[in-house]
TORROKE-976993 format. One line per 8 residues: their letters; for each residue x, y, z of C-alpha. Coordinates in nm, 2 decimals, decimal comma. Example, Ala and Ser with C-alpha at 12.3 -4.5 7.8 and 13.67 -1.06 7.14 Angstrom:
<rs>
as	1,23 -0,45 0,78 ~ 1,37 -0,11 0,71 $
</rs>
This chain:
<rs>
xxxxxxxx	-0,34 7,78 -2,46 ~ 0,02 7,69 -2,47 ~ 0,17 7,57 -2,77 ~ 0,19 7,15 -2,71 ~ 0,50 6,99 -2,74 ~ 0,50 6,61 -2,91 ~ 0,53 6,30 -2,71 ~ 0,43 6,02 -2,88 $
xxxxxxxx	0,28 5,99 -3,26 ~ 0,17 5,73 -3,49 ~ 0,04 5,80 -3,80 ~ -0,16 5,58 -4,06 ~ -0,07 5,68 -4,40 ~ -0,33 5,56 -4,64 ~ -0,15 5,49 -4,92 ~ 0,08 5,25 -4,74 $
xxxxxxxx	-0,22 5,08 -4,58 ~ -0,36 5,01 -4,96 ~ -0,05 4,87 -5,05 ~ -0,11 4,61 -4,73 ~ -0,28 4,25 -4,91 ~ -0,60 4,20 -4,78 ~ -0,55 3,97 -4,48 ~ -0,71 3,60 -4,44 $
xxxxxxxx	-1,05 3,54 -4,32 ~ -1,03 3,45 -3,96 ~ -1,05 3,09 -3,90 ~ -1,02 2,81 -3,67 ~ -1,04 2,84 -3,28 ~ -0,80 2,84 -2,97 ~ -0,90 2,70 -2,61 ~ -0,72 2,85 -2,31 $
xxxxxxxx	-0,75 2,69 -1,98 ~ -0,74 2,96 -1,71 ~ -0,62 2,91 -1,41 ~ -0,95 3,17 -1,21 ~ -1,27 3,19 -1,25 ~ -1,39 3,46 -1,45 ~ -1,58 3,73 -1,31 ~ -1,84 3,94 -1,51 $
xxxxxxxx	-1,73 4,24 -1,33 ~ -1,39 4,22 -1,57 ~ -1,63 4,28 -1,88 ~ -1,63 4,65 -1,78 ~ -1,32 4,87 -1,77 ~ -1,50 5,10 -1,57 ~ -1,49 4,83 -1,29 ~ -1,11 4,73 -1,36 $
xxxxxxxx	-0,91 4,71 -1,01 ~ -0,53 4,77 -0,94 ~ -0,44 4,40 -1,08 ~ -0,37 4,26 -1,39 ~ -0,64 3,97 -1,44 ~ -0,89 4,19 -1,64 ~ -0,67 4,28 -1,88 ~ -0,71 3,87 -2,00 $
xxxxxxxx	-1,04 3,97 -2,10 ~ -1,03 4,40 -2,20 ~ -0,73 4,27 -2,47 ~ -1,02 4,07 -2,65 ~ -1,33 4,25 -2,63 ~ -1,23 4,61 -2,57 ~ -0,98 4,86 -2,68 ~ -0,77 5,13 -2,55 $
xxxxxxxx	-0,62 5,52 -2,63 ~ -0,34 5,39 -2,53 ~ -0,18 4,99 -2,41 ~ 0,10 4,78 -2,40 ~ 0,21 4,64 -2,77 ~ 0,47 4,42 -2,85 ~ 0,79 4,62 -2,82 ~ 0,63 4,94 -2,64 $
xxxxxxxx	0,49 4,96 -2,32 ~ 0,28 5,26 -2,45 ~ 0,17 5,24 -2,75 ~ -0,12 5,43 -2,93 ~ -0,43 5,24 -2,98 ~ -0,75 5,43 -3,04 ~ -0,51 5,76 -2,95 ~ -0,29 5,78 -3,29 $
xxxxxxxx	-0,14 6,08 -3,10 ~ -0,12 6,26 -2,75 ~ 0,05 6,59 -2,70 ~ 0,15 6,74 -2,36 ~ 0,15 7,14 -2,30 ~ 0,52 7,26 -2,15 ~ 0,30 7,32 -1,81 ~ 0,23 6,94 -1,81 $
xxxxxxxx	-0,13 7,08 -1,73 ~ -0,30 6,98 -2,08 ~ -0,31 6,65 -2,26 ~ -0,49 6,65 -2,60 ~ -0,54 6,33 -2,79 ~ -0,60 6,27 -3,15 ~ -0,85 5,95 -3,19 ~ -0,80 5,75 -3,45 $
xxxxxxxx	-1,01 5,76 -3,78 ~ -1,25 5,50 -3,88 ~ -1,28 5,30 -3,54 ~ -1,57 5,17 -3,47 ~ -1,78 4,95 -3,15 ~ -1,91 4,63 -3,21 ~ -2,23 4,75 -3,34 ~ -2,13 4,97 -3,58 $
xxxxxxxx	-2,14 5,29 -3,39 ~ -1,81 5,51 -3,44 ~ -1,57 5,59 -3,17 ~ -1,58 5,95 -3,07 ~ -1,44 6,17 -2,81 ~ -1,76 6,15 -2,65 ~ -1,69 5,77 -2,58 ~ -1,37 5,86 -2,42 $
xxxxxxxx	-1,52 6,16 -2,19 ~ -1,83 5,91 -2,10 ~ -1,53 5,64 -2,05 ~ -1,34 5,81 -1,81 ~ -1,63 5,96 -1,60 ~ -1,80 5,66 -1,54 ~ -1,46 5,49 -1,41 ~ -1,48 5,36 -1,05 $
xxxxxxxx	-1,22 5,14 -1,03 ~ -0,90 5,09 -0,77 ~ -0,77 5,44 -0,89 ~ -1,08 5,63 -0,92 ~ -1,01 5,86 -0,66 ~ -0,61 5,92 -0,75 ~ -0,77 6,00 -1,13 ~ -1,07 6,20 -1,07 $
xxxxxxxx	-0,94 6,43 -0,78 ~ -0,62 6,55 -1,02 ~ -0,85 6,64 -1,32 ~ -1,00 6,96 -1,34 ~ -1,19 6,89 -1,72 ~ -1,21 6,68 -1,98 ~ -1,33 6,85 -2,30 ~ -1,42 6,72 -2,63 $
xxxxxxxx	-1,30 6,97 -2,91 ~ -1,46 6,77 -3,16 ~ -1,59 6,39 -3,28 ~ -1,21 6,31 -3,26 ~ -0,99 6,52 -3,05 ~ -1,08 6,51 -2,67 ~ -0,86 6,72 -2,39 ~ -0,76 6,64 -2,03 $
xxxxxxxx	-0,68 6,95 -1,83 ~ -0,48 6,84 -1,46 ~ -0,52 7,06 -1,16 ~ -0,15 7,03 -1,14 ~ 0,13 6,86 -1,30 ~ 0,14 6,50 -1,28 ~ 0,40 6,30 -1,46 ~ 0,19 5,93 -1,41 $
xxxxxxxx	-0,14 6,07 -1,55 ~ -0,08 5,88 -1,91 ~ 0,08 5,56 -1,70 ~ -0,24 5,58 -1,49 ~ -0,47 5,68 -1,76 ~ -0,39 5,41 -2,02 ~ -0,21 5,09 -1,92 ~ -0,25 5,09 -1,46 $
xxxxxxxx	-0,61 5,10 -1,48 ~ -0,92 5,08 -1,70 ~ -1,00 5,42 -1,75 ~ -0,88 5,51 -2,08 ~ -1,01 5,16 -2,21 ~ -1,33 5,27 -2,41 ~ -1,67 5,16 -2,42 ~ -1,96 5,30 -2,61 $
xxxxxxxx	-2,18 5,61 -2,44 ~ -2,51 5,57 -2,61 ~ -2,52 5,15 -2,54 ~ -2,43 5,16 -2,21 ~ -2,66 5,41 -2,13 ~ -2,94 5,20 -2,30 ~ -2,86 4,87 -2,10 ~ -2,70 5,02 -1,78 $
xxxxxxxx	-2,42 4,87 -1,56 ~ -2,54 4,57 -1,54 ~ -2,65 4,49 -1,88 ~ -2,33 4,61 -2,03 ~ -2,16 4,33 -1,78 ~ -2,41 4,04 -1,94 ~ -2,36 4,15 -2,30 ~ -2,06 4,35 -2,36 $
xxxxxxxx	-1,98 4,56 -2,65 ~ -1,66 4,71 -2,70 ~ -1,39 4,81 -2,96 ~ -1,12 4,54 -2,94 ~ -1,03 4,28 -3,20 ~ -1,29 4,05 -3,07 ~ -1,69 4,07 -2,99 ~ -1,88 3,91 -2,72 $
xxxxxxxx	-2,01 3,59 -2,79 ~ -2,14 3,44 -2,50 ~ -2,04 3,39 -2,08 ~ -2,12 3,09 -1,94 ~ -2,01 3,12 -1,52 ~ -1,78 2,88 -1,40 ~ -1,75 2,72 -1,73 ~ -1,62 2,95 -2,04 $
xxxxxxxx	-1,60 3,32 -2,21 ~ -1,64 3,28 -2,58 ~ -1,53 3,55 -2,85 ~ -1,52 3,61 -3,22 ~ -1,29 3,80 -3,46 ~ -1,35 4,12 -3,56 ~ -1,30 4,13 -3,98 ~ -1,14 4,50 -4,03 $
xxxxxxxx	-0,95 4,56 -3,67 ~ -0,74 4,88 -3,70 ~ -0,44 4,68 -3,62 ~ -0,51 4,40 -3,81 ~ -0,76 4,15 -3,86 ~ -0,73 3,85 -3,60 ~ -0,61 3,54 -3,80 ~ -0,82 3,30 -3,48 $
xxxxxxxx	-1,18 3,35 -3,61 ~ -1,27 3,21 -3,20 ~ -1,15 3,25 -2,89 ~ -1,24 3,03 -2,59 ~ -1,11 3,12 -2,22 ~ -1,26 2,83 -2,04 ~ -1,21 2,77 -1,62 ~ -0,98 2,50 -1,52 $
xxxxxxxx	-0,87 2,62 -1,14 ~ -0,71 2,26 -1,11 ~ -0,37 2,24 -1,24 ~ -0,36 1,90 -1,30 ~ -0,70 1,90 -1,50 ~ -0,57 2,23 -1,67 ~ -0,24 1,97 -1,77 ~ -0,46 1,71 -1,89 $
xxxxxxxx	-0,71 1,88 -2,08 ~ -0,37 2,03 -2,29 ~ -0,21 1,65 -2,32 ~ -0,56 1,56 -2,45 ~ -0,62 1,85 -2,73 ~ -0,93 1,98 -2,52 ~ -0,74 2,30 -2,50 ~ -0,47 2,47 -2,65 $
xxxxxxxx	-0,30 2,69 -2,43 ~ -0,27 2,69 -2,04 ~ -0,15 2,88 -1,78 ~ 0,02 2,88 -1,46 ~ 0,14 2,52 -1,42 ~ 0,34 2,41 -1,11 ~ 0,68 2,26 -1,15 ~ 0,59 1,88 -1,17 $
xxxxxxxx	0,37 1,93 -1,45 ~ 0,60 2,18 -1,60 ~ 0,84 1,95 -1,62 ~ 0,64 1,65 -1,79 ~ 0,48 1,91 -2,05 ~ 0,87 2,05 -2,14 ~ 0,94 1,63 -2,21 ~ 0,62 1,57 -2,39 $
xxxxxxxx	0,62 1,61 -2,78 ~ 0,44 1,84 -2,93 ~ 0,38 2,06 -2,62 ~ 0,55 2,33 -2,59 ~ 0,68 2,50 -2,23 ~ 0,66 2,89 -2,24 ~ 0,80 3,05 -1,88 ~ 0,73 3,40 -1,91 $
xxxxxxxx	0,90 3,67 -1,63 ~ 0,64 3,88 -1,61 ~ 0,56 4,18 -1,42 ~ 0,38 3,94 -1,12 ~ 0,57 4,03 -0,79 ~ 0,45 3,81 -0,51 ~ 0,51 3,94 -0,12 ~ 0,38 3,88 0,21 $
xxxxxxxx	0,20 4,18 0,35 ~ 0,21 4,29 0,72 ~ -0,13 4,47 0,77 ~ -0,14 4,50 1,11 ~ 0,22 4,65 1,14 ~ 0,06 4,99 1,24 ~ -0,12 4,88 1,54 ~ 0,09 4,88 1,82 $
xxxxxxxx	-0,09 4,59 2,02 ~ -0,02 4,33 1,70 ~ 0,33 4,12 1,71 ~ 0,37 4,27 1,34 ~ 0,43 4,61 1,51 ~ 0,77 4,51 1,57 ~ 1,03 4,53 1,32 ~ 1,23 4,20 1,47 $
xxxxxxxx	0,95 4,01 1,43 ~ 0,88 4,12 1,02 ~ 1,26 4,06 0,96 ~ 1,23 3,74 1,12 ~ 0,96 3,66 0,87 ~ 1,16 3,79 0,56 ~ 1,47 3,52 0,67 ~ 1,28 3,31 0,75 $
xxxxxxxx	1,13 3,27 0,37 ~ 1,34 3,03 0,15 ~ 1,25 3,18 -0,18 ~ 1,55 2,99 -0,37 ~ 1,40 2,62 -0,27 ~ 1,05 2,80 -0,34 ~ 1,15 2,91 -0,70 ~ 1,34 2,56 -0,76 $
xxxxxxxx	1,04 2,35 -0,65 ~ 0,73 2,58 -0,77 ~ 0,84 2,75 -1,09 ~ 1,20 2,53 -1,19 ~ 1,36 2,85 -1,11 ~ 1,28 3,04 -1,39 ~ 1,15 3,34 -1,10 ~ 1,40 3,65 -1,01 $
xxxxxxxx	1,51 3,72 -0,65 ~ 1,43 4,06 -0,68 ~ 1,36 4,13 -0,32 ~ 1,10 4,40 -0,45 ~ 0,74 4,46 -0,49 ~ 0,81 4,61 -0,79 ~ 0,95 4,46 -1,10 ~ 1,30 4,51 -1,26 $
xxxxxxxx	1,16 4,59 -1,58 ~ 0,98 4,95 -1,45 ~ 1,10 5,30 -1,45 ~ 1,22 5,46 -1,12 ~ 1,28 5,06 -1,00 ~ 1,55 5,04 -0,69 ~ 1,77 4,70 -0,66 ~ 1,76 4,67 -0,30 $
xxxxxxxx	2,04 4,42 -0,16 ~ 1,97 4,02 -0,21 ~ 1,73 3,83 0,01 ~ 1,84 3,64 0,29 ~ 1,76 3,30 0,46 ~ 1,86 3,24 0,77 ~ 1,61 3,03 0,97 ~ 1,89 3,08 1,29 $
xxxxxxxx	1,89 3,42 1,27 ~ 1,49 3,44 1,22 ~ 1,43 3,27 1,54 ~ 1,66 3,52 1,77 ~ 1,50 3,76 1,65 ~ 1,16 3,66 1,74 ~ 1,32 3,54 2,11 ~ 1,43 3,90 2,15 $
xxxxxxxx	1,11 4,05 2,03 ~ 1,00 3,83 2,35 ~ 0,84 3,51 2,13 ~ 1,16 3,24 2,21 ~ 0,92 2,99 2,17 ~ 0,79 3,09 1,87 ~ 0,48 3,32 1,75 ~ 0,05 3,20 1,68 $
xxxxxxxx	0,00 3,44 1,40 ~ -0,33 3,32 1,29 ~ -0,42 3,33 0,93 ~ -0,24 3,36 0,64 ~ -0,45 3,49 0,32 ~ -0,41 3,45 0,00 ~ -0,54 3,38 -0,41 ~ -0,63 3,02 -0,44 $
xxxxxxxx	-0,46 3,10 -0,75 ~ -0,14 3,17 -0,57 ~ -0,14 2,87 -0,30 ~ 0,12 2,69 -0,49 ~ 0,34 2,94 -0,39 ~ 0,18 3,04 -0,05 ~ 0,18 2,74 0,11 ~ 0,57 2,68 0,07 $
xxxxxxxx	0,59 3,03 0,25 ~ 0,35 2,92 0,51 ~ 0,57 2,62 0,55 ~ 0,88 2,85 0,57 ~ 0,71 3,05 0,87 ~ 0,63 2,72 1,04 ~ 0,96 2,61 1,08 ~ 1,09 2,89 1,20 $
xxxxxxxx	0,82 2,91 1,48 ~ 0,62 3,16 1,28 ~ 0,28 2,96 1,32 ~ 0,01 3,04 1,08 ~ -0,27 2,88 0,90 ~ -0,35 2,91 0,51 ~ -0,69 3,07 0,42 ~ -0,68 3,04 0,05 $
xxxxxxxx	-1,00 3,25 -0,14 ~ -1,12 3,24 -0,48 ~ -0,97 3,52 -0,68 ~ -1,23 3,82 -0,70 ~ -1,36 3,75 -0,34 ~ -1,02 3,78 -0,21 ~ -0,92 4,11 -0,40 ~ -1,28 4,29 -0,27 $
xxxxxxxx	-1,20 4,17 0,05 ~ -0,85 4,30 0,06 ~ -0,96 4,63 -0,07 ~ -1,25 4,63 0,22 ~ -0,98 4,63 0,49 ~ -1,11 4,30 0,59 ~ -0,79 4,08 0,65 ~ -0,58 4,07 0,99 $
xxxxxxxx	-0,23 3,94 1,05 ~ -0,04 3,82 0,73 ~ -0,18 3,87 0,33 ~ 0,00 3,67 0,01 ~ -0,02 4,01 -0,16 ~ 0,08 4,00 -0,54 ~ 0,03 4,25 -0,86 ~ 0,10 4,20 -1,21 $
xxxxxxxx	-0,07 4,52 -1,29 ~ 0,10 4,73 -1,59 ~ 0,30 5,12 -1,46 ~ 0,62 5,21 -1,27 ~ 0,76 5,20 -0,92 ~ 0,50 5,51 -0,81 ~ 0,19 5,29 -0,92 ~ 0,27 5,03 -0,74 $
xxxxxxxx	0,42 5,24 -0,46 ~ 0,07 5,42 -0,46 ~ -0,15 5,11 -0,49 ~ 0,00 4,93 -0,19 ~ 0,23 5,13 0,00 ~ 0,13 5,55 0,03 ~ -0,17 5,64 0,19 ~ -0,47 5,62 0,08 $
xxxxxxxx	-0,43 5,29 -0,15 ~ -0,67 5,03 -0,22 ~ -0,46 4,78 -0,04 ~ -0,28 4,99 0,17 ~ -0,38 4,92 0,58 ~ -0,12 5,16 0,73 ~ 0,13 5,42 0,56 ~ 0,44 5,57 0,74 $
xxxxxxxx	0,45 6,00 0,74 ~ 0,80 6,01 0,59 ~ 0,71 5,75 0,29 ~ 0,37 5,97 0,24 ~ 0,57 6,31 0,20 ~ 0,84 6,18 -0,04 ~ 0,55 5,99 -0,24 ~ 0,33 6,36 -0,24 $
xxxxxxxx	0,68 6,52 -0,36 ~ 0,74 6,28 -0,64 ~ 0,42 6,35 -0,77 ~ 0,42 6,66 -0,92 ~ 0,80 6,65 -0,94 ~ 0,87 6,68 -1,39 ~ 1,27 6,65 -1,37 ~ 1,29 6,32 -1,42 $
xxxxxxxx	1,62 6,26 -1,23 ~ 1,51 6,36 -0,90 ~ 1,18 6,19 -0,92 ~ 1,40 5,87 -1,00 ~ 1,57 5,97 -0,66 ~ 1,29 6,02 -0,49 ~ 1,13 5,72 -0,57 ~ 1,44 5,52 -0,50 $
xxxxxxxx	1,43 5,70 -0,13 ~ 1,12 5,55 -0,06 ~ 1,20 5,20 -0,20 ~ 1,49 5,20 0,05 ~ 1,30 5,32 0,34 ~ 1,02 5,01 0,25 ~ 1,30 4,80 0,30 ~ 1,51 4,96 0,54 $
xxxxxxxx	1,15 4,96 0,71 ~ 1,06 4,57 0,63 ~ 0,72 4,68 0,55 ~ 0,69 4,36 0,35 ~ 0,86 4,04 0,31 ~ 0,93 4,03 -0,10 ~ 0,90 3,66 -0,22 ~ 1,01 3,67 -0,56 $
xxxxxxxx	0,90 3,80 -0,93 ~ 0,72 3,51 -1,09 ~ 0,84 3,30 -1,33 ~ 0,51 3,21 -1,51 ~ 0,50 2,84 -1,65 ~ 0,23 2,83 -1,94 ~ 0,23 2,63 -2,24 ~ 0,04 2,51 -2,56 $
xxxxxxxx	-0,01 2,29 -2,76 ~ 0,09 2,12 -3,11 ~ -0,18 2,32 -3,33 ~ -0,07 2,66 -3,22 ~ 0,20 2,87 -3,42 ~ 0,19 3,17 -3,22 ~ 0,04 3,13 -2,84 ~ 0,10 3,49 -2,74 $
xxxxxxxx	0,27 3,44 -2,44 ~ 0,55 3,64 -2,40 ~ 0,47 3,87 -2,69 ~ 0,42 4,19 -2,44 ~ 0,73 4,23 -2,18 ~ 0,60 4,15 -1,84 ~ 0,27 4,06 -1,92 ~ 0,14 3,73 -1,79 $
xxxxxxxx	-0,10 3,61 -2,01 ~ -0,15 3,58 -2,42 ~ -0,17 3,91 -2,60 ~ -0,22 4,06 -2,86 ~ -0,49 3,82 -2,92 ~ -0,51 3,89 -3,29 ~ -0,12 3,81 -3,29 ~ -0,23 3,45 -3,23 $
xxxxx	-0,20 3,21 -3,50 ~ -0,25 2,80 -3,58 ~ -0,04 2,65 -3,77 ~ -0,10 2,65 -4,15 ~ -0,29 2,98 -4,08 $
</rs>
């Protein structure tokens, strides 16, 4: 083999971990109120799709080689180290010592080999087809050899899907798929306690956790879909932390004593997707007619009323914050504009487009846009869908006409790119020949500079193309309440929700 070039260590020394004070007993508890239901499939990293929901539960009960840390995007986890041969065809990792699941068994390379082949999740076929082996060389050093070079494989490994998030080979062979999903075990900084559906997730602190030992001793994500109930239940000390709250009731917590207003610009782009734009019977077919809908979107009064501004006009899928990201030029809104369009594209009295999907999560922005369409004679009628029935679906292929597409998922512009725009993605209806040969060219491509160019060619053929109609990068309005020091929102760059969870802290703690 080639001699391995270093790309990222961190190493434990012991003697500086002895001179660490023993950390406090875990205590106390923090309620979140979430704004989804949660779904048992997001127990199981095997199962993890292209969004960023799941990752609300795998930061608690599981744990990763490598994940998003306060102040690095890619931080070792269970990985102390990863090497890279020159050839970009080998990646060796180095687990760290003394990890253990749950139940006491240790984490091995084994864990990690059993890990990756089981995973069937949104990227399972971008992962497995690129990987000619994965060797263990010993309890802790495990090896990933690429049938070619593939500058995303750690991105897509690690933090854009579930795959290098580990769970325990001999226990999940015991109790199967779908007794892992009903009593989880995993290596995070908190254990399973119970799932009730519809109702709550509760979790307890691990004493010992390689990072440190959570100062919360339990963790309770309990299901609030309303807003307003969410509000109250934080005004009222039934919960501690919520998220996603629209602008009314962002505005009353940031005047309330002792509750605290946390906007967080995360990584959750929100667009409208044209899925039928590929079939040359559809309206969508016709670029006039997706322009028109991208004017006719008022995304400033959108961001004022819905998230008190706090949002970016990136006019991107993709957020600011990633590598290889493209500023395309600032949206427009021009209602006028939007309607001769659609007159030339031969609809001057307007267009019946039919549904409009989206998240029930997501209708607080979604119907504004609908309302947008409407006025500009772009009739359509809001189908909102409970979270994980909307994302199968809109994997499936099922949806027609207009989707309220949205990811938050951790990676760069080519995993987003690849999850939603080249062909062959698991929300991708349609792909265009000259976006799919730049995306296979940027693939392999190691010089960094003209992948960046690459990548900023297809951006600008998406919107040269109006393939979508951006809406905005979300400006996330959570908030907590007056027993909690440290909420964790904000903690990771771009990540919507509270992690690390062990970061968490009550006051007096």
């Amino acid at each position: 083999m080639r001699p391995l070039r270093s790309v990222t260590v961190l190493v434990l020394l012991i003697s500086a971990a002895a001179a660490v004070p023993a950390a406090a007993a875990p205590d106390g508890q923090v309620t979140w109120g979430v704004h989804i239901s949660l779904a048992p499939t997001w127990f199981d990293p095997a199962e993890t799709p292209g969004i960023v929901t799941p990752f609300m539960v795998l930061y608690g009960l599981h744990d990763a080689m490598l994940k998003a840390l306060p102040g690095n995007p890619l931080a070792p986890a269970l990985a102390e180290s990863w090497t890279v041969s020159p050839d970009g065809l080998t990646y060796e990792f180095v687990l760290r010592r003394g990890v253990k699941f749950h139940n006491g068994e240790p984490v091995t390379a084994e864990d990690v080999k059993f890990s990756f082949e089981r995973y069937r999740g949104s990227a399972n076929k971008t992962l497995k087809e690129r990987i000619a082996a994965v060797e263990t060389l010993d309890p802790g050093r495990v090896r990933f050899r690429l049938k070619q070079p593939w500058p995303d494989f750690v991105m897509f490994y690690s933090t854009a899907t579930g795959a290098g998030w580990i769970v325990p080979k001999k226990y999940v062979e015991k109790v199967g798929d779908e007794g892992f999903k009903k009593a989880p075990i995993g290596a995070g900084p908190y254990r399973f306690v119970s799932f009730t559906p519809g109702v709550e997730l509760v979790m307890e602190a691990v004493e010992g956790y390689w990072r440190k030992t959570p100062s919360v001793k339990r963790l309770v994500l309990r299901v609030i879909p309303d807003p307003t109930t969410r509000y109250a239940a934080l005004k009222s000390g039934e919960i501690d932390v919520t998220y996603w709250m629209t602008a009314s009731l962002g505005e009353d917590l940031r005047r309330t004593p002792g509750l605290t207003l946390r906007p967080v610009v995360s990584s959750v782009m929100q667009w409208v997707a044209f899925v039928d734009q590929w079939d040359p019977k559809s309206p969508w077919h016709d670029r006039r007619v997706r322009l028109a809908a991208n004017l006719a979107i008022d995304r400033q009064a959108i961001n004022q009323a819905e998230t008190l501004g706090h949002s970016l006009l990136t006019n991107s899928i993709i957020p600011n914050t990633f590598d290889f990201f493209w500023a395309p030029p600032p949206p427009q809104y021009d209602r006028a504009r939007a309607k001769k369009l659609l007159a030339e594209a031969g609809y001057p009295n307007g267009l019946d487009a039919d549904d409009y999907t989206v998240d029930a999560a997501a209708v607080a922005i979604g119907e504004p846009v609908v309302n947008s369409l409407q006025a500009a004679g772009i009739r359509v009628k809001l189908r909102p869908l409970e979270r994980a029935a909307f994302q199968k679906s809109y994997g499936d292929k099922k949806y027609r006409n207009l989707v309220h597409s949205g990811s938050a998922a951790f990676g760069n512009a080519a995993t987003r790119i690849e999850a939603f725009i080249a062909s062959g993605g698991v929300y991708v209806y349609g792909s265009y020949p000259d976006i799919d040969g730049l995306f296979r060219e940027q693939g392999t491509e190691l010089d960094k500079k003209r992948r960046e160019a690459t990548l900023h060619r297809i951006q600008q053929l998406i919107h040269e193309k109006a393939m979508v109609a951006p809406i905005f990068q979300v400006g996330l309005m959570s908030g907590y309440g007056p027993r909690v020091a440290e909420s964790g929102l904000g903690l990771i760059t771009g990540y919507s929700f509270s992690a690390p969870y062990e970061d968490v802290r009550l006051k007096g703690k």
